[in-house]
N, C-alpha and C positions, 0 to 999 in steps of 0.2 A: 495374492500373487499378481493378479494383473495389475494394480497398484502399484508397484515395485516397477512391474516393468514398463510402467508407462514416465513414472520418476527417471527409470533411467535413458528412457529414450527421449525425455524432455531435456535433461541435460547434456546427454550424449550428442544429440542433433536437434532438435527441434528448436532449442532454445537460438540457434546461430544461421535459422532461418532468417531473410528478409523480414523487417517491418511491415506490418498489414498496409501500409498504403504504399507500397514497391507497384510499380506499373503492373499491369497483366496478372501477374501472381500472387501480389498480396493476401487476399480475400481469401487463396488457396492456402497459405501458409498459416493467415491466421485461424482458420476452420482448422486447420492440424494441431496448432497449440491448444485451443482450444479444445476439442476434442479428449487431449492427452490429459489437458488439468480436469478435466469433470470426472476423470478417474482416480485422479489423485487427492483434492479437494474434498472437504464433508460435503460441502452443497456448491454448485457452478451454477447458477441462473443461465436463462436464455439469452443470447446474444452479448458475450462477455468478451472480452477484449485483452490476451496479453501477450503483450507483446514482448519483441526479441529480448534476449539479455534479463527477463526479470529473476530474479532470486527468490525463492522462498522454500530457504529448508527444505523439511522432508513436506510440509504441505497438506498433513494431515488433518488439522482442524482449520483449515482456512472454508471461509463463508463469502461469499460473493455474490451477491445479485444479480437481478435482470439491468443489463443495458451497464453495464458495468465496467472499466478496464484498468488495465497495472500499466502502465510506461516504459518505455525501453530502459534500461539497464534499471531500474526500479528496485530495490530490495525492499523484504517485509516480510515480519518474523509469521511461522508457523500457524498460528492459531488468530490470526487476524479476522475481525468481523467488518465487512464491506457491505454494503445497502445497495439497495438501485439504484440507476442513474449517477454513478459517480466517476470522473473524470478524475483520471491520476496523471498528471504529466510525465517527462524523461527523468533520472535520476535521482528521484523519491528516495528519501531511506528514512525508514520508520524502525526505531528500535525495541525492545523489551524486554530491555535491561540495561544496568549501566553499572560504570565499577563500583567499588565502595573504597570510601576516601577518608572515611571519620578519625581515624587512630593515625597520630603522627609519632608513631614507635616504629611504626610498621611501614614500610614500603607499600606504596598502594598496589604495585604489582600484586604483592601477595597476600592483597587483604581480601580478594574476590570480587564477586558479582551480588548487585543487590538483588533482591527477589524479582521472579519476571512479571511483567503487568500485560495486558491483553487490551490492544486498543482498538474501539470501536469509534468507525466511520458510518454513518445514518446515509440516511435518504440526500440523493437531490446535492452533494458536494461538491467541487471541485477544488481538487489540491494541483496548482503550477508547479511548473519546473523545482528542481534542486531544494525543497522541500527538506526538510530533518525535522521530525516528527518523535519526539520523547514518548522513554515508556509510557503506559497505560493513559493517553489521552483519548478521551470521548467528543470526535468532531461532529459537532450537532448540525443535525437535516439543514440546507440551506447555505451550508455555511460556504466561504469560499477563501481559500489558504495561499497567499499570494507569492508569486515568486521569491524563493530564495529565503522562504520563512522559517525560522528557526521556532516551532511551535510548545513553547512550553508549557503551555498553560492552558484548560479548558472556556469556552468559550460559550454563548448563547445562540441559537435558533438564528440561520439569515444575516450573519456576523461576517464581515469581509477582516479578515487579520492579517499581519504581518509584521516584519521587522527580526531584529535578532536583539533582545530575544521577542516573542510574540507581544504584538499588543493590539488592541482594538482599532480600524481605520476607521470603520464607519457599519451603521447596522444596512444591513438589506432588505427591505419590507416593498412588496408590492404598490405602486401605486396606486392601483385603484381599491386597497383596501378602504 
């Protein structure tokens, strides 16, 4: 029950709260969204971050880490797994599903939806801006999703990607390894 009503005071108002970093109030706004997704969420790690405008369904099997946040108008299906430390910029949309197109008898309208896929986001990420993220990719720990990347394809550990459609820029490895 408190689940339900916290969904709907997330979308009824909270969600058309100021962005956390609005002067004065921010940090109050965002402790309220926050607040409201650790009820709704499977798990909300410490110090999570989401801010105004995100979308996510009903919310129910979403996973989200410590030090963690979603971006303003953000969308991202349900059952979404999010790591620590990951950085999601404004206008993200991550899907988990997509039509099906195979039969050309048939109008794709009405041929449906492929099966849903469930994508996991690891440790230590960062996903830029405007972001489109295909179903069921695995962004591996490290990695970093550059603006405006259209992400189809899974990648390695420490991987900077981009482009439309995705492709390798350069790998990320510590220096003083």
């Amino acid at each position: 029950m408190l689940r339900l009503i916290c969904l709907s005071l997330y979308y009824g108002f909270l969600q058309f709260l100021p962005k956390s970093s609005f002067p004065v109030f921010g940090k109050f706004f965002r402790l309220l969204r926050y607040l409201c997704c650790r009820n709704i969420f499977e798990y909300c790690g410490k110090n999570v971050n989401i801010e105004r405008r995100v979308y996510f369904g009903g919310g129910k099997k979403i996973r989200i880490g410590d030090n963690s946040g979603i971006g303003i108008h953000c969308v991202v299906p349900s059952d979404i797994l999010i790591g620590d430390n990951v950085m999601m910029g404004p206008k993200c949309y991550i899907l988990d599903a997509n039509h099906k197109f195979s039969r050309t008898d048939i109008p794709m309208i009405f041929q449906g939806h492929s099966e849903r896929k469930q994508t996991i986001i690891e440790n230590d990420v960062w996903i830029a801006r405007q972001v489109l993220i295909s179903p069921g990719r695995y962004v591996k720990k490290g990695t970093i999703v550059a603006a405006g990347c259209v992400l189809t394809k899974d990648f390695d550990e420490f991987s900077i990607v981009g482009g439309n459609p995705s492709r390798l820029i350069r790998e990320r490895r510590n220096i003083y390894e």
